[in-house]
C-alpha positions in Angstrom: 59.9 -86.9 -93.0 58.9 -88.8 -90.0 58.7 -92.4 -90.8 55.4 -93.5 -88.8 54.3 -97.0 -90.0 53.6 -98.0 -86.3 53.9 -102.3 -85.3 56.4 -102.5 -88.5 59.9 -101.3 -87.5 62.2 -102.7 -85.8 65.7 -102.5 -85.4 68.2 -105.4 -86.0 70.6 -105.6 -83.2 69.7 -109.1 -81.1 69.5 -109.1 -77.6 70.7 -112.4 -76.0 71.7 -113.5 -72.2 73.4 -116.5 -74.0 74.7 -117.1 -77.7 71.7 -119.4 -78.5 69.8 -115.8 -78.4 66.3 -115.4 -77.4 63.8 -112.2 -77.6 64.8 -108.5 -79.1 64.3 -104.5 -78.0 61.4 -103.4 -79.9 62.2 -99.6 -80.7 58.5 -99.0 -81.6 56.8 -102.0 -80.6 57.3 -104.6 -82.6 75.7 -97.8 -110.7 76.7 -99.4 -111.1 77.8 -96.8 -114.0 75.4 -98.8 -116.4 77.1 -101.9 -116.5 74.8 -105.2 -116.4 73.8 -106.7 -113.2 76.3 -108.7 -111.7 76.9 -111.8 -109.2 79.7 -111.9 -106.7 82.6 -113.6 -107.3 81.6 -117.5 -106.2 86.2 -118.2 -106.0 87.0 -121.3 -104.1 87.0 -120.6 -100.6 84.2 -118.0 -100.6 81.2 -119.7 -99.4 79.8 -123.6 -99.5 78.5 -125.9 -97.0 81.9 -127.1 -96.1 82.0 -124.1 -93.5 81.7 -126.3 -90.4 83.4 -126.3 -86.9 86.9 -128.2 -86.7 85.2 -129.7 -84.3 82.2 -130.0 -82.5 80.3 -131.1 -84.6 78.2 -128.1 -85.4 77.7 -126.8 -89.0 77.0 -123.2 -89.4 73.4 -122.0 -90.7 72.2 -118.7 -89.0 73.6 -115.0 -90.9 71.1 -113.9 -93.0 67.9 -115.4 -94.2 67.8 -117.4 -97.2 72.2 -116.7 -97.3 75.0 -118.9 -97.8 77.5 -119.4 -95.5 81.0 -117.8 -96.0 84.1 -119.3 -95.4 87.2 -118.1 -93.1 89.6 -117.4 -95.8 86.6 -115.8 -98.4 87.5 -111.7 -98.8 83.8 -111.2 -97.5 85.4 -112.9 -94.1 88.4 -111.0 -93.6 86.4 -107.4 -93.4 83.2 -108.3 -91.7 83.4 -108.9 -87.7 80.7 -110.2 -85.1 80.3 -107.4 -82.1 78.7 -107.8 -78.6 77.4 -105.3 -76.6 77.1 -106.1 -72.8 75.4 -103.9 -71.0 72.8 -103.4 -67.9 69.1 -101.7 -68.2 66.5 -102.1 -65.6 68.8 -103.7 -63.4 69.1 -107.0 -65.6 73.0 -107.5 -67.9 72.0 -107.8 -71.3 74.3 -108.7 -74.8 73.1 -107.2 -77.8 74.4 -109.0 -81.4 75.7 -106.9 -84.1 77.5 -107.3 -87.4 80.2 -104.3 -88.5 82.7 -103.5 -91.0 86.4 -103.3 -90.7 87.4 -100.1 -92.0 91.0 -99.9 -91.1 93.4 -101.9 -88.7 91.8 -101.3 -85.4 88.3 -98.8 -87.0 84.8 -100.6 -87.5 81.9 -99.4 -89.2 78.4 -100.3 -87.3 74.7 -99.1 -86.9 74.7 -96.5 -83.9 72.0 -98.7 -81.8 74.2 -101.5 -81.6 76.7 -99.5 -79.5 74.5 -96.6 -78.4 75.0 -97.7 -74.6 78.6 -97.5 -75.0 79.8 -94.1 -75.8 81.0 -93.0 -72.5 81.9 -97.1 -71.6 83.3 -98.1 -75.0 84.7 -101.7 -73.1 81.2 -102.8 -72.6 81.8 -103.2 -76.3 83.7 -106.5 -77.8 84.7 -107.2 -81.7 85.4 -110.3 -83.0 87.4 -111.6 -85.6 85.7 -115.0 -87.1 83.1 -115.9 -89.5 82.1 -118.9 -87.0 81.3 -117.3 -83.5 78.8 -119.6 -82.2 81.9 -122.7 -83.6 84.5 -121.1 -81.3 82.1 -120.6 -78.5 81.7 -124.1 -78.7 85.1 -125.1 -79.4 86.2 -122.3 -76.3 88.2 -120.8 -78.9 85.9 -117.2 -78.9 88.1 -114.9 -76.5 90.9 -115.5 -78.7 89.5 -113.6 -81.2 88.2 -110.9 -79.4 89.3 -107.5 -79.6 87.9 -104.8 -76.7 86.8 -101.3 -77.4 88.6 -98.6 -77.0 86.4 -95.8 -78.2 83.2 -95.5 -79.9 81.7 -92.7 -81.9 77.7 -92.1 -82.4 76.5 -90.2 -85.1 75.1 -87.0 -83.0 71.5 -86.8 -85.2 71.1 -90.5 -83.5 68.0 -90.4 -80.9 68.5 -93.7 -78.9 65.4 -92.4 -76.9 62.9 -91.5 -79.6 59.3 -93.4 -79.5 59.0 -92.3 -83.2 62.0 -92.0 -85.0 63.2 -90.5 -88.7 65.9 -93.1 -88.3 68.3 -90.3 -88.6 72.2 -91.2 -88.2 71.8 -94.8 -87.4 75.8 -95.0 -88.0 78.8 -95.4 -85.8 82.3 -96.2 -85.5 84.5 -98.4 -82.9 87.9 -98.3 -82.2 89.4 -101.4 -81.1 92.3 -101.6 -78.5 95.4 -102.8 -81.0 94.6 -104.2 -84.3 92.9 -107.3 -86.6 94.4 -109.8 -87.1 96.9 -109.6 -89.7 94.8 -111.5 -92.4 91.9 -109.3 -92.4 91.8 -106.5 -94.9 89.5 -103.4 -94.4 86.1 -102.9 -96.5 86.3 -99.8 -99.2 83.4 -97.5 -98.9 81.6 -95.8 -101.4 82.4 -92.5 -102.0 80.1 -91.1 -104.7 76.3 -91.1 -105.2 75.2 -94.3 -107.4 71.4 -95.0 -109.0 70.6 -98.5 -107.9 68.4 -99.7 -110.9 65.7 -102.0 -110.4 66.5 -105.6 -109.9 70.3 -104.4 -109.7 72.0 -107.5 -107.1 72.9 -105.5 -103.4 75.3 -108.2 -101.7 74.3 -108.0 -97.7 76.0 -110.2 -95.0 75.5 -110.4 -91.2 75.5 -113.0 -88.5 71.7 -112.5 -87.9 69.2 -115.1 -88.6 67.8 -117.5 -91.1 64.4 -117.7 -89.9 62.2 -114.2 -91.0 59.9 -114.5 -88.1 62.1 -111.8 -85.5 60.5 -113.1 -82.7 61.4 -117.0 -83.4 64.5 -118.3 -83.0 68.0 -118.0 -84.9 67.5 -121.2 -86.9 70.8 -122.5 -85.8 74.3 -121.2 -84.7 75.7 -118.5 -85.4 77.6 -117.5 -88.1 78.7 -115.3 -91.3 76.4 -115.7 -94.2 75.8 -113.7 -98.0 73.0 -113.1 -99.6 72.1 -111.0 -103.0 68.9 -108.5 -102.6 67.7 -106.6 -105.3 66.2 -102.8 -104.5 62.8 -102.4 -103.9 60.1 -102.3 -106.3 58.0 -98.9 -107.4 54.8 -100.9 -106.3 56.8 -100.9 -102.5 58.5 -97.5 -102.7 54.6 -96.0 -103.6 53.1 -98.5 -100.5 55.5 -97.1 -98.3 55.3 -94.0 -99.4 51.4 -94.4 -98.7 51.7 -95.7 -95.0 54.5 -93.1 -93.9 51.7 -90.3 -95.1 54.3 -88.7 -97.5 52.1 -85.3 -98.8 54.5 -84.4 -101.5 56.5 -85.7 -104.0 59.8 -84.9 -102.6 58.3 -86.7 -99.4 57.8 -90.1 -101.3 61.0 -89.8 -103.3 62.8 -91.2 -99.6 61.8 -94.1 -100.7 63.0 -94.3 -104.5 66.5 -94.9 -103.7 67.9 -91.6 -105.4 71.2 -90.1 -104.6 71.2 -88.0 -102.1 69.0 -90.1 -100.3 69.8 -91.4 -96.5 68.4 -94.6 -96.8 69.1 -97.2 -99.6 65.8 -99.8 -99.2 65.9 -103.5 -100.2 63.6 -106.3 -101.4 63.1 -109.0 -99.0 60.2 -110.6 -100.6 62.6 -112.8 -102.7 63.3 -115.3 -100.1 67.1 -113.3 -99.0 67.3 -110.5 -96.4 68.8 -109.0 -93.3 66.7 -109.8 -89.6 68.2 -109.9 -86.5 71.6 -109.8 -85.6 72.4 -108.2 -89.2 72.3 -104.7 -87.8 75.5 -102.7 -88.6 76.6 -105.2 -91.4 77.2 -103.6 -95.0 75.2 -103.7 -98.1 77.9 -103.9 -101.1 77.3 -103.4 -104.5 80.7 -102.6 -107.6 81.9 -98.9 -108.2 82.1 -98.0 -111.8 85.8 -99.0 -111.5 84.1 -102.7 -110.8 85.3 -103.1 -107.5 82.8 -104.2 -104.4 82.6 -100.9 -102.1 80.5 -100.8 -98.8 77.5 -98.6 -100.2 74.9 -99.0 -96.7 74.6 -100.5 -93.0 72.1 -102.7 -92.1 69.7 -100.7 -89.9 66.2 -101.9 -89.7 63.3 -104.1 -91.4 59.6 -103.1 -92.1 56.4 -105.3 -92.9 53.4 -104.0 -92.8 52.0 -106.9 -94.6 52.9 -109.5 -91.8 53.7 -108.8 -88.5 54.9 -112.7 -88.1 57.7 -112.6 -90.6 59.1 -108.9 -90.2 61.9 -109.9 -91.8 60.1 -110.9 -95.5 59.4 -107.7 -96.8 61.8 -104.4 -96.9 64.9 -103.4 -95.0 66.4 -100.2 -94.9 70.4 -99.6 -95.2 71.6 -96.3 -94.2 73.8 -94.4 -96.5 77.2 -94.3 -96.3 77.6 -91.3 -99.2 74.9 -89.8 -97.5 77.0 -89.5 -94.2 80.6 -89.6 -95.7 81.3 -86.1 -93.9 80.5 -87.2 -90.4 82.3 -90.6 -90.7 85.2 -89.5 -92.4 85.5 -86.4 -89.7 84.9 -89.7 -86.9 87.6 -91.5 -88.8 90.1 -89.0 -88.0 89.2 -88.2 -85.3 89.9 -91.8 -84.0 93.0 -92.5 -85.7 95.9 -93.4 -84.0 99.2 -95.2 -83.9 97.5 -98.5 -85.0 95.7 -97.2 -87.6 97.0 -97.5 -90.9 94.7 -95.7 -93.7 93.7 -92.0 -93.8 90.6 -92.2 -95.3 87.5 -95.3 -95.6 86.6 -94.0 -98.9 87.5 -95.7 -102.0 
């Protein structure tokens, strides 16, 4: 089903000439196994507002709105990474700021439009490895983290093109030249169909930004923040379902957040959500063996309620069950000598 709620989607990657980051691409204008819900794991080191710069003088705030900032040495740190894509359209070099998943030693897991210009030039593509990018921009401490691409993968349903899209196969996968940095450890993901109930906790982190207005600023530098997002509600899965002009019931059911499903949507109304600069980042929620497994990436946000805070209403994750063949089949297919796991799939 064609998802055609026009003025309300937009994708999440942030397009920036400097790391201050300014205006966006618009691409069409504008179980939990029963156990109770849960809250992640607040251990010492995980997240607080002692996550400052060394120096400089700057104290993170921007990764996702209403989120809490994540420290270096917090598990959530060492398996999420900050990627840039520099490229040139219309004549004019652009950046583009995305969030990904380590997978492996040298594999990340991202949205396809945040490296859809970079298939055939996968070094227009960098991946970082810190939790405070905008802190070691400042500190001139950034290139030392940075790993180059050294192949990228696009899902092939992904239409970078389309004027009205079905959102199809927004997943890809980089390949970075070597590996991380020997303290980060690669993000599980989720390898069999799960029921989200209703107000189940979905953890989300990104590097996007704190204010829910996408076309105002970040709020403040850039960095790795958490948040906890429940699923969306019936009264928003049957809205949604009304706008997109689903005619049947298996129509509507897209946006019930069954298995089998290729989108996993989340409640933003609560004050927490993905926006800009989230793209590619993972939604994580426990496995019935209780431990945290990527289950979504961060794709794109929808408010048909109010145009001026796009980011305060629903966002979509895409699946990663849903498209376990294709990445696993990437996976392999991008494995080599550096690479240290022979499946991302817990």
């Amino acid at each position: 089903m064609e998802l055609r709620i026009s003025n309300i989607f937009l994708f999440l990657s942030f397009l920036s000439l400097t790391m201050a980051c300014s205006s966006q691409r618009d691409s069409q204008n504008a179980s939990a196994g029963g156990e109770s819900p849960y809250t992640w794991e607040r251990e010492e080191g995980d997240q607080g507002e002692s996550a400052e710069c060394q120096s400089g003088g700057v104290s993170p705030s921007v990764g996702i709105v209403g989120g809490e900032p994540v420290l270096q040495n917090s598990w959530v740190s060492k398996g999420v990474v900050f990627i840039i894509q520099d490229y040139t359209e219309y004549g004019n070099r652009h950046s583009s700021i995305c969030t990904g998943s380590l997978i492996d030693k040298n594999l990340v897991l991202t949205a396809a439009h945040c490296v859809d210009r970079s298939q055939s030039s996968p070094s227009n593509v960098s991946v970082y490895f810190t939790s405070q990018p905008e802190c070691e921009s400042v500190n001139n401490t950034l290139e030392s983290k940075k790993r180059k691409a050294s192949a990228v993968r696009i899902h092939p349903l992904w239409d970078p093109l389309s004027s009205q899209t079905t959102n199809r196969g927004d997943v890809a996968l980089v390949r970075i030249s070597g590996q991380a940095p020997s303290a980060y450890n690669p993000l599980k993901l989720s390898a069999q169909f799960q029921s989200i109930p209703d107000g189940f906790p979905i953890l989300i982190t990104g590097f996007g930004m704190v204010n829910p207005d996408y076309y105002g600023d970040f709020g403040g530098p850039i960095s790795l923040r958490i948040g906890e997002v429940p699923p969306i509600t019936s009264a928003e899965q049957r809205y949604l379902a009304e706008l997109s002009g689903a005619q049947t019931p298996a129509e509507a059911a897209e946006f019930q957040n069954l298995p089998g499903n290729e989108m996993i949507y989340i409640d933003q109304t609560k004050g927490q959500g993905i926006c800009g600069g989230d793209s590619g980042g993972p939604s994580i929620t426990k496995n019935t063996a209780g431990q945290f497994v990527v289950t979504g990436v961060a794709s794109f946000v929808m408010n048909p309620l109010n145009n001026n805070a796009l980011c305060a209403y629903v966002a979509a994750h895409t699946s990663v069950v849903y498209h376990k063949d294709w990445i696993e089949s990437a996976f392999l297919s991008l494995r080599n000598s550096d690479s240290s796991l022979m499946t991302p799939y817990q």
